[in-house]
VOBA-1610 file (N, C-alpha, C; in pm, whole numbers, padded with zeros to 5 digits, always signed):
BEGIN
Unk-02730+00008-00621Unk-02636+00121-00615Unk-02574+00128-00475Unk-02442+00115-00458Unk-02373+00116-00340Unk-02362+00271-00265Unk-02372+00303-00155Unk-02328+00434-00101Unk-02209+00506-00174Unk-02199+00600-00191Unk-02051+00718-00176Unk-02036+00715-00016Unk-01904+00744-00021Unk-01860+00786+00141Unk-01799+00935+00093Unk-01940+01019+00141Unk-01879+01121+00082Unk-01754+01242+00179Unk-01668+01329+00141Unk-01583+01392+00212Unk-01618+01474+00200Unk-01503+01614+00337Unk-01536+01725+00316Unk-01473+01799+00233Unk-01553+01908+00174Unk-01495+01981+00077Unk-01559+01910-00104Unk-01545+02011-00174Unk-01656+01965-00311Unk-01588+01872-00389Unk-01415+01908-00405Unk-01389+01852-00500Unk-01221+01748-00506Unk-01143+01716-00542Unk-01002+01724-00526Unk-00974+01787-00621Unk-00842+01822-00542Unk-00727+01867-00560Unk-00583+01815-00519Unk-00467+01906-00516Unk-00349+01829-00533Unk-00355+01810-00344Unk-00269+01727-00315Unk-00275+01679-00139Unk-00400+01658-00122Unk-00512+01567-00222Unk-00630+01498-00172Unk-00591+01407-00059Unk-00467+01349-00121Unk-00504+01199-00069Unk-00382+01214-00026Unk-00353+01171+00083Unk-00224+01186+00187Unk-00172+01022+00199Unk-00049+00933+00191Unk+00025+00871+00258Unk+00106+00878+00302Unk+00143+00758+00407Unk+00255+00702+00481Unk+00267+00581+00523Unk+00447+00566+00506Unk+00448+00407+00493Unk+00607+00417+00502Unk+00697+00310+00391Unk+00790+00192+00428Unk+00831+00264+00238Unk+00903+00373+00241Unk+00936+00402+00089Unk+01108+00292+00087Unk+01069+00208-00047Unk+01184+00117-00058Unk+01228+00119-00210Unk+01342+00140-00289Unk+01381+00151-00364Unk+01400-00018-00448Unk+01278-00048-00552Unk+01262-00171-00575Unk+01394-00168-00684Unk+01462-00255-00667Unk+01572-00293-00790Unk+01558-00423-00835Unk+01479-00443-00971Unk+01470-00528-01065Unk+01561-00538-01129Unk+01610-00683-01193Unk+01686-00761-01299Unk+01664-00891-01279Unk+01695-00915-01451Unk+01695-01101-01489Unk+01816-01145-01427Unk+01880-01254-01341Unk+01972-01318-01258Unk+01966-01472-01311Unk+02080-01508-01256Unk+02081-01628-01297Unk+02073-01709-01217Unk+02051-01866-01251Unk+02053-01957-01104Unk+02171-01963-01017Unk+02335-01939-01042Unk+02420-01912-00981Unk+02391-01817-00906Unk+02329-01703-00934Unk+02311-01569-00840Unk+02213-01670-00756Unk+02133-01685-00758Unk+01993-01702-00657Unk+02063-01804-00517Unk+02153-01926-00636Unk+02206-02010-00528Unk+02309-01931-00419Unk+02410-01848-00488Unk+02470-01795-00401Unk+02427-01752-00286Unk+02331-01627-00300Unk+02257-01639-00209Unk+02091-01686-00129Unk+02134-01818-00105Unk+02048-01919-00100Unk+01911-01866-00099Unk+01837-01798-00245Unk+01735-01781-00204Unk+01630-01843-00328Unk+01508-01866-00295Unk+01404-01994-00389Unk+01402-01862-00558Unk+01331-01958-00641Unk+01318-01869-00713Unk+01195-01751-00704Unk+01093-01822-00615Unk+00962-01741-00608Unk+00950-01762-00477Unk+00982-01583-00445Unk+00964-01584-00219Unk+00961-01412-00253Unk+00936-01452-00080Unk+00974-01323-00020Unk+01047-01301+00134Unk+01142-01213+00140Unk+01205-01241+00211Unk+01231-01117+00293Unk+01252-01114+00404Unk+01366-00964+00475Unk+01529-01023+00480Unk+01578-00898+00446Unk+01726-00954+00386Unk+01783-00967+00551Unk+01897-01062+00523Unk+01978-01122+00673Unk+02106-01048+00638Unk+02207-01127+00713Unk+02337-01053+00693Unk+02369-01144+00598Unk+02347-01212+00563Unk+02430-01289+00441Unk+02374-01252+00273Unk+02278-01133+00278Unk+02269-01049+00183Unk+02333-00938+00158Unk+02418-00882+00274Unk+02466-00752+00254Unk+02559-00744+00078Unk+02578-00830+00043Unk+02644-00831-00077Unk+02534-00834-00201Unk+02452-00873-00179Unk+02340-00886-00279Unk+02323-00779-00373Unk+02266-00637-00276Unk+02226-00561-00369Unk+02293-00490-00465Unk+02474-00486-00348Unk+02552-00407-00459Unk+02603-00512-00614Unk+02623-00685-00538Unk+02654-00701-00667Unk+02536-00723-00848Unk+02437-00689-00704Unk+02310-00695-00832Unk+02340-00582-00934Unk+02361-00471-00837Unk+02370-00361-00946Unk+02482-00324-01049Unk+02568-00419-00979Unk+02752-00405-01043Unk+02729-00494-01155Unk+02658-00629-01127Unk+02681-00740-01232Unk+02524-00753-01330Unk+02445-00716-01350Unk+02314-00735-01399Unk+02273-00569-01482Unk+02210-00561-01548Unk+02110-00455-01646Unk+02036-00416-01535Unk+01995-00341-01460Unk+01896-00282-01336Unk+01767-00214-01376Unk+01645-00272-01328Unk+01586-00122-01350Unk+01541-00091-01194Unk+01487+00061-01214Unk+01505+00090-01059Unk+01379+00176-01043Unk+01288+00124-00952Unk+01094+00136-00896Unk+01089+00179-00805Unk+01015+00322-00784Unk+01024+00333-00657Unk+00885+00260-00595Unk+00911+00234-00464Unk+00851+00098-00459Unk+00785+00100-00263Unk+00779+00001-00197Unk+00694-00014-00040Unk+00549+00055-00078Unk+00508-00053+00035Unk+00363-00077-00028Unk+00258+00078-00082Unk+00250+00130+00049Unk+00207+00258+00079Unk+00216+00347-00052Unk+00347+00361-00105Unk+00408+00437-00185Unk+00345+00384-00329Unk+00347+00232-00344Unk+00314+00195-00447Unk+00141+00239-00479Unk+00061+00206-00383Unk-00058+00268-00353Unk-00074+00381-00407Unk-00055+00492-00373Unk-00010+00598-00406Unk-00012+00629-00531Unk+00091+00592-00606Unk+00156+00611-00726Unk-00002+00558-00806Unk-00027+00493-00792Unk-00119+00398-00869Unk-00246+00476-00895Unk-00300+00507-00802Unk-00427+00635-00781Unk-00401+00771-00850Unk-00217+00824-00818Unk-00221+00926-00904Unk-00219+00932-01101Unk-00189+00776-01072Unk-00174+00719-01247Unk-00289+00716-01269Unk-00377+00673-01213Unk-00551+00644-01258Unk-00618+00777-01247Unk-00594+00865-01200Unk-00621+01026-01159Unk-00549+01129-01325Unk-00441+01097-01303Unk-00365+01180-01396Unk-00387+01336-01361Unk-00511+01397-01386Unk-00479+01522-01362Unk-00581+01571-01247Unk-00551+01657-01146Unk-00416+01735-01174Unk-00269+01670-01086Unk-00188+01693-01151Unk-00053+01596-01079Unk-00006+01679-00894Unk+00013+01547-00833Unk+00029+01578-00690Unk-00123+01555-00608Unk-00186+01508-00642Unk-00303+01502-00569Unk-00225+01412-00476Unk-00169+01279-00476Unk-00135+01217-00370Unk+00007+01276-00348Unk+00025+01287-00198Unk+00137+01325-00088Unk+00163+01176-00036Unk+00291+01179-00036Unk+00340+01051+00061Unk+00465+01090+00127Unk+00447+01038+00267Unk+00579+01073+00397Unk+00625+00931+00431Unk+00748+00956+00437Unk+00828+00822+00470Unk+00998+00841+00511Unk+01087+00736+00552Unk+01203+00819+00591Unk+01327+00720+00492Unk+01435+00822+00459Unk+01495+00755+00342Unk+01643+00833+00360Unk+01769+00725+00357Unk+01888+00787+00399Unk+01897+00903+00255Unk+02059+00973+00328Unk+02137+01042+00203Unk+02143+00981+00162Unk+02156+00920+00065Unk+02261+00856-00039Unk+02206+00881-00161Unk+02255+00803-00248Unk+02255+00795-00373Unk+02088+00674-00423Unk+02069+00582-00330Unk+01942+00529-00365Unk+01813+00640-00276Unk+01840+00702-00218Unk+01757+00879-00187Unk+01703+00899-00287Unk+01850+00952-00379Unk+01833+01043-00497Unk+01747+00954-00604Unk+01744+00858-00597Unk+01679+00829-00711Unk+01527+00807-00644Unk+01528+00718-00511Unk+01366+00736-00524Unk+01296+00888-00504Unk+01358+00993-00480Unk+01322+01115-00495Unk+01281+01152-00636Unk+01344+01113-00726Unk+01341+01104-00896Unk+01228+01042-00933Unk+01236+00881-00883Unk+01079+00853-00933Unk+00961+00902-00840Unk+00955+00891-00755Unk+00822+00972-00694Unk+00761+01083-00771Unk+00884+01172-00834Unk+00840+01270-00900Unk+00821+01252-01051Unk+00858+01143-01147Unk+00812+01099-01255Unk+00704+01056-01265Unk+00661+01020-01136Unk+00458+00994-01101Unk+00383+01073-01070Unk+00450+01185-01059Unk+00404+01309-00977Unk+00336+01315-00870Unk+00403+01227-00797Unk+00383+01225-00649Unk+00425+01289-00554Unk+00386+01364-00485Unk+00446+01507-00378Unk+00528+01433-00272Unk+00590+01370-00279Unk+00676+01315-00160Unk+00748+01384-00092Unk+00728+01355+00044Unk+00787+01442+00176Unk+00887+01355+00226Unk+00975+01292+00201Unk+01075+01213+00301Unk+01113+01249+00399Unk+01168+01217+00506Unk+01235+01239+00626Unk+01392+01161+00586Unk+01460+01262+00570Unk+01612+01240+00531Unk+01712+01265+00662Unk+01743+01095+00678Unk+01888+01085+00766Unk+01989+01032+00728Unk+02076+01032+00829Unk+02213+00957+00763Unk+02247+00831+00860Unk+02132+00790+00908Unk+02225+00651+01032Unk+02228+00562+00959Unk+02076+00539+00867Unk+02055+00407+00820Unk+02038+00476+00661Unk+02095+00401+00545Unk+02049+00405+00403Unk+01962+00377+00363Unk+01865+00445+00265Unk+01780+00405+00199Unk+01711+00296+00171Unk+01631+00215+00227Unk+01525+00104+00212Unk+01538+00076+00064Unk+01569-00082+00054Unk+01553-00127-00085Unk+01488-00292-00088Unk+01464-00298-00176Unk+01433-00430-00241Unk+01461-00473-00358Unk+01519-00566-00346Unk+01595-00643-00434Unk+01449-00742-00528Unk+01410-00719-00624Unk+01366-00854-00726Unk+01435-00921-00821Unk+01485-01010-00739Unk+01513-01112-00853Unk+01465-01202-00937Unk+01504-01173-01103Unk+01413-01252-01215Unk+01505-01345-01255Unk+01387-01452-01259Unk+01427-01549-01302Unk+01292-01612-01383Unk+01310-01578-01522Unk+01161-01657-01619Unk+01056-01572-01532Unk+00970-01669-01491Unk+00833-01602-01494Unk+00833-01544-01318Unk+00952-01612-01261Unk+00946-01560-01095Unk+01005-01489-01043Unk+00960-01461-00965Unk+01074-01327-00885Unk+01095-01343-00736Unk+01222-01329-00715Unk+01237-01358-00545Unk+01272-01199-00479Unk+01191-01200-00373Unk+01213-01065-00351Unk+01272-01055-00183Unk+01366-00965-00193Unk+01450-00929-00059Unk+01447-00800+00001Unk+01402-00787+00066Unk+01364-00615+00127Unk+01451-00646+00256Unk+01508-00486+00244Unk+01576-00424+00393Unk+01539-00316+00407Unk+01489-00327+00478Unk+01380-00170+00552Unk+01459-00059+00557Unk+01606-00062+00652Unk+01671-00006+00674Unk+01650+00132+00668Unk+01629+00286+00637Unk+01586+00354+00651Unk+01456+00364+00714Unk+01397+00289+00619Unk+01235+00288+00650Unk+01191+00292+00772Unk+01288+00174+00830Unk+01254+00171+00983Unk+01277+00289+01066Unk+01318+00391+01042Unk+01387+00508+01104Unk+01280+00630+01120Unk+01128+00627+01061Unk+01061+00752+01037Unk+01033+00765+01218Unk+01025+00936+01208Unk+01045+01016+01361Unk+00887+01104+01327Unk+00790+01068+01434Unk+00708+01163+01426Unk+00719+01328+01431Unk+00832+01301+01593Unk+00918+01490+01656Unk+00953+01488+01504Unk+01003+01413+01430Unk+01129+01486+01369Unk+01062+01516+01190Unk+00980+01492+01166Unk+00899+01506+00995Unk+00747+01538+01069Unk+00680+01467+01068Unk+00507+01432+01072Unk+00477+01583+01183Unk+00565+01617+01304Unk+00534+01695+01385Unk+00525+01877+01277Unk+00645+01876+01241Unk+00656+01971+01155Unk+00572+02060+01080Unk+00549+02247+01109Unk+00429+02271+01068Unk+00411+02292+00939Unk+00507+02257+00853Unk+00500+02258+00671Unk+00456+02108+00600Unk+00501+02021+00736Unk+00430+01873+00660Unk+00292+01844+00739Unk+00269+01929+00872Unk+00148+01880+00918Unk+00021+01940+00821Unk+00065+02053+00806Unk+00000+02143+00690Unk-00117+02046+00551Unk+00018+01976+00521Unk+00006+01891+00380Unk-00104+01757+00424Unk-00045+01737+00524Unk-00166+01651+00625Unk-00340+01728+00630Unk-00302+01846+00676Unk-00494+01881+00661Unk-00484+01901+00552Unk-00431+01938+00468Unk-00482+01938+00300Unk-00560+01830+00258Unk-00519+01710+00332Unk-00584+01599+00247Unk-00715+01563+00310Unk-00768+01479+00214Unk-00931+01404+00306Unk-00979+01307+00295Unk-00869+01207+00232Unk-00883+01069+00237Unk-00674+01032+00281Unk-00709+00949+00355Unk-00578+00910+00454Unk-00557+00725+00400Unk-00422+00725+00367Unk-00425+00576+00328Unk-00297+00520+00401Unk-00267+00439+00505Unk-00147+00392+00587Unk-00172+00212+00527Unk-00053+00144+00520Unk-00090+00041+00515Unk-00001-00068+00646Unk-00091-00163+00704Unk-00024-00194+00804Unk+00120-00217+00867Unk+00186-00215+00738Unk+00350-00241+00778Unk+00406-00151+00856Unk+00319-00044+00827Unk+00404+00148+00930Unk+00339+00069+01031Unk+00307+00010+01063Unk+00254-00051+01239Unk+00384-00125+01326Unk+00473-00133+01218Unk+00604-00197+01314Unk+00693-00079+01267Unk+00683+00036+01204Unk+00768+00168+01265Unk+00731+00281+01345Unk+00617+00341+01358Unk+00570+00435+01403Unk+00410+00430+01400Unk+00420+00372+01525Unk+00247+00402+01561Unk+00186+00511+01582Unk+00280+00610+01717Unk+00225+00748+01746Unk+00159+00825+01603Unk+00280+00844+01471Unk+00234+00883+01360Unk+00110+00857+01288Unk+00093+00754+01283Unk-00044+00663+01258Unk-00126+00750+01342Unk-00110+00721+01464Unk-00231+00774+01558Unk-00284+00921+01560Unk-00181+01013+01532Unk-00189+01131+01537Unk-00284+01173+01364Unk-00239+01115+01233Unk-00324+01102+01092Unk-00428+01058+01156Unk-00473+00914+01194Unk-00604+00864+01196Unk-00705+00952+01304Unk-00651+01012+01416Unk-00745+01104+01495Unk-00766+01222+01461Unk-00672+01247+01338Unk-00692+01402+01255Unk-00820+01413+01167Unk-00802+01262+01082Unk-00900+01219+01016Unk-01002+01185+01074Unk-01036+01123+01213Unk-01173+01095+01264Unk-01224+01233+01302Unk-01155+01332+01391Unk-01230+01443+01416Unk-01263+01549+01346Unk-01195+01513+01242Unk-01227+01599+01104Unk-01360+01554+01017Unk-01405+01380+01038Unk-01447+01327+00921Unk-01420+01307+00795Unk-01289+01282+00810Unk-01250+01279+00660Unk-01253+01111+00683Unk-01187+01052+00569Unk-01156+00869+00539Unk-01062+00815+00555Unk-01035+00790+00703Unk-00872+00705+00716Unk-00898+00528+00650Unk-00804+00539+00563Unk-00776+00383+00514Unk-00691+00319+00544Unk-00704+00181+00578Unk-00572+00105+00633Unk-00585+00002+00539Unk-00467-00109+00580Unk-00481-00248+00497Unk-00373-00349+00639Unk-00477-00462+00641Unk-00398-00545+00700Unk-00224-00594+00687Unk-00206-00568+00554Unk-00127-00589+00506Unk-00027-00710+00470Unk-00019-00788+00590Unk+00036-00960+00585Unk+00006-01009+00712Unk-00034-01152+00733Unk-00057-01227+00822Unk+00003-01166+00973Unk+00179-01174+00965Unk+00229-01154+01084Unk+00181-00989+01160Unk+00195-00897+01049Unk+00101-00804+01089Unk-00004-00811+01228Unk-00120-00889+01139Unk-00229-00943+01219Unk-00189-01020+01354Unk-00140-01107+01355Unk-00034-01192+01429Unk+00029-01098+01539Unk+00160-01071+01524Unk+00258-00926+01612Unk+00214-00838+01643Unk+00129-00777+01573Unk+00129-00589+01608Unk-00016-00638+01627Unk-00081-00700+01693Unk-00195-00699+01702Unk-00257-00603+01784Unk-00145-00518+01880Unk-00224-00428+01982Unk-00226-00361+01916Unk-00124-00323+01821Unk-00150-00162+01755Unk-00195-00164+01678Unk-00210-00310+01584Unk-00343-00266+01473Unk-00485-00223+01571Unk-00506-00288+01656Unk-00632-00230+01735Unk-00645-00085+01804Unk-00525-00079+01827Unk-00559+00071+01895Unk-00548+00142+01723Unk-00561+00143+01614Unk-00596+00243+01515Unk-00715+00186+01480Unk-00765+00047+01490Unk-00907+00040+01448Unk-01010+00104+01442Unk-01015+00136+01560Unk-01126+00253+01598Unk-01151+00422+01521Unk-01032+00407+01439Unk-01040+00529+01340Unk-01071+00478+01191Unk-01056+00347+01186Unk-01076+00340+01043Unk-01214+00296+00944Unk-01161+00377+00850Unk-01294+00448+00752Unk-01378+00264+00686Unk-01221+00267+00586Unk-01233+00196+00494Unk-01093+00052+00554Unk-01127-00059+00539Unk-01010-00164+00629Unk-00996-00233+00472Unk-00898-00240+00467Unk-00865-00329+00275Unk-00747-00444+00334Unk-00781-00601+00330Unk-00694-00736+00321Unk-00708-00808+00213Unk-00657-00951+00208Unk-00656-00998+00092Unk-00700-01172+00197Unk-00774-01270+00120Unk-00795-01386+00232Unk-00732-01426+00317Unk-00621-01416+00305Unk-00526-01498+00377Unk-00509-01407+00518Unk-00477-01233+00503Unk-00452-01172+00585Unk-00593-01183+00652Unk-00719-01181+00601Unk-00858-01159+00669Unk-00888-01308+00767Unk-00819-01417+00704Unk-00841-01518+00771Unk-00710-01546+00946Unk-00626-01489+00889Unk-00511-01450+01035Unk-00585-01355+01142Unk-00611-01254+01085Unk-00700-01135+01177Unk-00799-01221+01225Unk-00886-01283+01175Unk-01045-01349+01246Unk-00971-01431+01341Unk-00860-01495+01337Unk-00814-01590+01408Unk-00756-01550+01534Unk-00664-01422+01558Unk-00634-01354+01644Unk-00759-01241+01706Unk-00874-01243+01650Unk-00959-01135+01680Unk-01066-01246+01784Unk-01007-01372+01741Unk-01170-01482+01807Unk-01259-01464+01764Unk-01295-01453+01609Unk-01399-01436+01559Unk-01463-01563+01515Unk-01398-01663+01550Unk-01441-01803+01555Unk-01530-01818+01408Unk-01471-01796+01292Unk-01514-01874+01165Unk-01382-01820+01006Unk-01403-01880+00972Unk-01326-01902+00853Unk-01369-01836+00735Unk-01530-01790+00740Unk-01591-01751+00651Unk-01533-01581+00583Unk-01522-01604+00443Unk-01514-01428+00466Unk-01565-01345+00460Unk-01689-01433+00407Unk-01816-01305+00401Unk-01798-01268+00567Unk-01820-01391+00644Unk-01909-01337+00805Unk-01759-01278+00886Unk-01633-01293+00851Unk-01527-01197+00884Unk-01492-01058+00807Unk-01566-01064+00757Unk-01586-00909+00648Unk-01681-00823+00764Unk-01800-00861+00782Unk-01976-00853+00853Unk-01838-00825+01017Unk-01802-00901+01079Unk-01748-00895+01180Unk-01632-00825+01241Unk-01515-00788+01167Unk-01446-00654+01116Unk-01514-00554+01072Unk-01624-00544+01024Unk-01704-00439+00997Unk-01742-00356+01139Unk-01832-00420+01234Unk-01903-00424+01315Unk-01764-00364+01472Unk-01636-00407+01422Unk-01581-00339+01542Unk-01593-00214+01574Unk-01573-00187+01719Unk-01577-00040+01728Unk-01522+00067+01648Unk-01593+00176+01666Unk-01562+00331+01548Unk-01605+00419+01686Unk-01491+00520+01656Unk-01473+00638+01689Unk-01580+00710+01641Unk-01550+00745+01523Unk-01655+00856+01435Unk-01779+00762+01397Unk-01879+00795+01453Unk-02007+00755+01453Unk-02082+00809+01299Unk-02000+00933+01255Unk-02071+01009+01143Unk-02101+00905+01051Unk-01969+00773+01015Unk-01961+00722+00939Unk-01914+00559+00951Unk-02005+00470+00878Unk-01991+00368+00909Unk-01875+00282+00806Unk-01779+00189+00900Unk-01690+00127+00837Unk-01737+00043+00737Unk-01647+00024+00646Unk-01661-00071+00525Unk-01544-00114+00499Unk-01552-00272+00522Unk-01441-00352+00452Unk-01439-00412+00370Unk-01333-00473+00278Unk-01304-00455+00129Unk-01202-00591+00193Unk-01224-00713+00114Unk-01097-00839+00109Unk-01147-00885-00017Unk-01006-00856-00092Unk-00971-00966-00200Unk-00937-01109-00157Unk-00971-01181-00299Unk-00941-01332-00290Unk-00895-01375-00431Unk-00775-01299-00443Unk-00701-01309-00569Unk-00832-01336-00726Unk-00806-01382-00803Unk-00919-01439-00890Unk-01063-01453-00877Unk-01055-01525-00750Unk-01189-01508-00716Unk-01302-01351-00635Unk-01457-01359-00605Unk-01471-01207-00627Unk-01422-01147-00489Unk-01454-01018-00493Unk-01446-00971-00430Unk-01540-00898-00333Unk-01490-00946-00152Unk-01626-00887-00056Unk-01608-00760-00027Unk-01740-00675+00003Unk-01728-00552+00071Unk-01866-00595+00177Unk-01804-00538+00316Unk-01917-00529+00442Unk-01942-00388+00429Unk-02073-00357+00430Unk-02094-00241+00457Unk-02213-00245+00586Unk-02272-00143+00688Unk-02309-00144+00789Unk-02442-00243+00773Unk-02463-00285+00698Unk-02629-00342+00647Unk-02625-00457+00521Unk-02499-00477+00498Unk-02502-00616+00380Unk-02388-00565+00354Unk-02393-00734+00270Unk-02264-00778+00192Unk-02261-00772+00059Unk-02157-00713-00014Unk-02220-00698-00182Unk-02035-00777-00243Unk-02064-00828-00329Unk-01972-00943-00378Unk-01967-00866-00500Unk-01846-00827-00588Unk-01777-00791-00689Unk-01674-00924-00790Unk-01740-00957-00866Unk-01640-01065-00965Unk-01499-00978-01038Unk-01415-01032-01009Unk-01288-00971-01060Unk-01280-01003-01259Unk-01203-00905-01270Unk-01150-00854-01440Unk-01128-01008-01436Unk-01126-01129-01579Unk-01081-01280-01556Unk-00944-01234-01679Unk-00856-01265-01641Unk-00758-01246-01700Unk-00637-01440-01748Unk-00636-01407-01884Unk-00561-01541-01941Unk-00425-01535-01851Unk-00430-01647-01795Unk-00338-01703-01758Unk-00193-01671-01798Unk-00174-01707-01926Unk-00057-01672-02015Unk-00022-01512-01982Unk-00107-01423-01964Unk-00119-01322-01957Unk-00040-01212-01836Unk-00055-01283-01751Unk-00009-01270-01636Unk+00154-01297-01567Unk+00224-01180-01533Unk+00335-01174-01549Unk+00380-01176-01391Unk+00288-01141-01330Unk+00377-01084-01158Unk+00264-01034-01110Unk+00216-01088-01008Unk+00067-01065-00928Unk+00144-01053-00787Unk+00234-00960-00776Unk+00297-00945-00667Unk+00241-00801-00645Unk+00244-00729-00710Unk+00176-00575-00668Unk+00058-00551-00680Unk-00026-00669-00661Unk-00187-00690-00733Unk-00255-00560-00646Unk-00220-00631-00520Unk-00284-00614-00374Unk-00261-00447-00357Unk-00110-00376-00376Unk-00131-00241-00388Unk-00209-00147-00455Unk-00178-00224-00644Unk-00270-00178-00757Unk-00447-00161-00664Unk-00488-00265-00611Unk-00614-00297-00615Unk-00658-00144-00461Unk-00541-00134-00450Unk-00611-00030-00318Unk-00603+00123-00394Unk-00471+00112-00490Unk-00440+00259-00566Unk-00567+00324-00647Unk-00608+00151-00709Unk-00737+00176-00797Unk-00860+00235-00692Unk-00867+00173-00633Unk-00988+00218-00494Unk-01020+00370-00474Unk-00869+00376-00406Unk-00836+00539-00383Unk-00863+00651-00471Unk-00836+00628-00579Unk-00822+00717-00672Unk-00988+00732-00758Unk-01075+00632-00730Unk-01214+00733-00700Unk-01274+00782-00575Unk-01224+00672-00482Unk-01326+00768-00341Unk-01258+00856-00315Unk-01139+00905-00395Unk-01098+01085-00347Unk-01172+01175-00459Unk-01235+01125-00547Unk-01286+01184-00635Unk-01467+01168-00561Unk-01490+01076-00431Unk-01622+01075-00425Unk-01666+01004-00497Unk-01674+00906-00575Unk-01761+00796-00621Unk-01793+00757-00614Unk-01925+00643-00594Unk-01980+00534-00544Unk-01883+00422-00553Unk-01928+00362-00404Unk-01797+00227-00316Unk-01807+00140-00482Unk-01888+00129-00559Unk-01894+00024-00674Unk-01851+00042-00752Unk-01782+00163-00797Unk-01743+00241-00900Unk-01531+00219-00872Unk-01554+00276-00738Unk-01416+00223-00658Unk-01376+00076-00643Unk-01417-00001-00661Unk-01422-00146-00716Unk-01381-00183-00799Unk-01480-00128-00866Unk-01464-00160-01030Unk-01288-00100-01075Unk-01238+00069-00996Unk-01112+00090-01075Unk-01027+00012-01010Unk-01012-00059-00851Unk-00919-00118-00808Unk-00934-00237-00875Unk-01056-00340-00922Unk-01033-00448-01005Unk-00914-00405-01152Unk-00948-00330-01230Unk-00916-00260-01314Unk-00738-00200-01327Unk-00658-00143-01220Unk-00588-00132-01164Unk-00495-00235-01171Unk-00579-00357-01039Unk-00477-00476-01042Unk-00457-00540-01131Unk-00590-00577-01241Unk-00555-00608-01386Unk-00451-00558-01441Unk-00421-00482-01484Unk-00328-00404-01557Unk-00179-00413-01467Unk-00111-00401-01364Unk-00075-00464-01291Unk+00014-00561-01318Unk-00069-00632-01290Unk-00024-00817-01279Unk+00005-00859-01437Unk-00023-00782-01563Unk+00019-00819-01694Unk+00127-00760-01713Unk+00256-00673-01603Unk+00366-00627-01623Unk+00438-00666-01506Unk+00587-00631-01529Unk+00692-00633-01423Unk+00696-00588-01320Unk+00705-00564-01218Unk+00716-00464-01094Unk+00600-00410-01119Unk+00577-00298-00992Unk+00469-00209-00979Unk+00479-00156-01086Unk+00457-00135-01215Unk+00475-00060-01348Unk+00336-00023-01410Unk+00331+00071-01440Unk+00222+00088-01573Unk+00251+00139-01696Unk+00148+00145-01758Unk+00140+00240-01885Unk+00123+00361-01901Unk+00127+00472-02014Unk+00140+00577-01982Unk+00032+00659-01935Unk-00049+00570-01969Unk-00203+00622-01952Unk-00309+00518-01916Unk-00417+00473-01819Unk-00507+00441-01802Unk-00627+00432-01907Unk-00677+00292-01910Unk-00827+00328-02018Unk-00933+00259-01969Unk-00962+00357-01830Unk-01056+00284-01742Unk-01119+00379-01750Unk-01263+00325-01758Unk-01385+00446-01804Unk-01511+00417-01672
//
């Protein structure tokens, strides 16, 4: 039987679980190989859009059937926990910054078809953060422009005493590393709310360069975090920039574990997937290995939002207090379900018991 990491307060409620992140308006459609060549991109990538996309998204939406996700990682997280939660709606809050416009209005629309309490920070320099997926058969090439995203103001949202508010409401905290190349102070100010409170700040490595670039500022939040969630590849970049001198992931699980903590109340536990194969958790005293849902091949449609699903699933019992094994089990569960649809998408209902 694995520990609970238990929180304060008995039970949840709505603003349990607080994010912030990179809100991006995902725009899916089937394209053709003329589109992809035009703009020279593979059929299966990922990309940050250049200037020789600025035409992309509008003619995606002018010339193609659209559907439209609200989408960045954080957000997707989010959404996912309150789907596996269901009631009562709004338990997860998410802050992020997103122009006027017209792609605003809609990710304002879906946030709230998930019933997700979203707080945006609304300007007008930069438009709305999007991502482009392009389908093609079984692949998708994906193009993100931050553009808003990049714009969130601590003075100007996070400082605020109606959103800081919504902040102590919650008692599990989930950032995922990408807000590490927009706003650190913000980060810093959640994760020291959460350490001197004792509540559960969660992070996620999020991608290699992450680990790589922002390596000071992933470290200066280390020291607050509860729960650390990567996937191999990101756990094997971090050991490499950390000098942890091995490849292993059990003993880079054990060794990310073991970095310094602020809050002494409570000891870190890290969590790395390895796609298919199982899954490690370090906890202060051993390593406990989780075998993933095995899912048919054929089956499997887009294992691109695995990695969010698998943290949404997580979340959405340790805000309920569950045992770390139980939280496993729904983020396995989660990403399953997941990866057998299009985009971050689900069903209307969960049948995870």
């Amino acid at each position: 039987m694995t520990p609970r990491l238990r929180s304060k307060g008995t039970w949840w409620h709505a603003n349990s679980l607080f994010g912030m992140g990179n809100p991006l308006l995902d725009i899916c459609a089937v394209v053709d190989k003329d589109f992809l060549d035009k703009y020279s991109l593979k059929p299966n990538d990922q990309i940050l859009a250049e200037a020789k996309h600025k035409e992309l998204f509008e003619e995606l939406v002018k010339k193609f059937k659209v559907e439209y996700h609200a989408g960045g990682a954080t957000q997707n997280s989010i959404k996912i926990a309150q789907w596996m939660i269901q009631e009562p709606h709004k338990v997860g809050t998410f802050f992020g910054c997103i122009g006027k416009d017209k792609f605003g209005e809609i990710l304002k629309e879906k946030a709230e078809e998930v019933h997700v309490d979203a707080h945006y920070y609304e300007q007008d320099e930069e438009p709305t953060g999007t991502c482009a997926a392009c389908i093609t058969g079984d692949n998708r090439s994906l193009v993100a422009n931050l553009a808003a995203a990049n714009c969130y103001k601590k003075d100007k949202h996070l400082d605020l005493e109606e959103n800081w508010k919504l902040v102590e409401k919650a008692k599990v905290y989930y950032i995922a590393g990408f807000f590490l190349t927009v706003s650190l102070e913000s980060i810093l100010k959640v994760a020291k709310h959460a350490s001197e409170n004792n509540k559960l700040f969660c992070m996620n490595l999020s991608a290699p360069f992450i680990c790589q670039f922002f390596k000071d500022n992933l470290m200066q939040v280390m020291p607050y975090v509860d729960v650390l969630f990567g996937n191999e590849t990101e756990a094997t970049a971090f050991a490499k920039e950390q000098d942890f001198d091995t490849k292993d992931i059990k003993e880079i699980a054990r060794k990310a574990q073991a970095l310094p903590k602020d809050n002494k109340k409570r000891q870190r536990v890290v969590v790395i997937t390895q796609g298919k194969d199982e899954t490690v958790m370090a906890l202060s005293d051993k390593i406990e290995t989780f075998p993933v849902v095995k899912t048919d091949p054929k089956y499997i449609v887009d294992t691109n939002g695995a990695g969010d699903a698998f943290v949404g699933g997580f979340l959405s019992e340790l805000v309920q207090e569950k045992p770390l094994d139980q939280c496993v089990k729904a983020a396995h569960y989660a990403a399953n379900v997941i990866i057998q649809r299009a985009g971050c998408s689900f069903p209307e209902k969960p049948d995870f018991k």
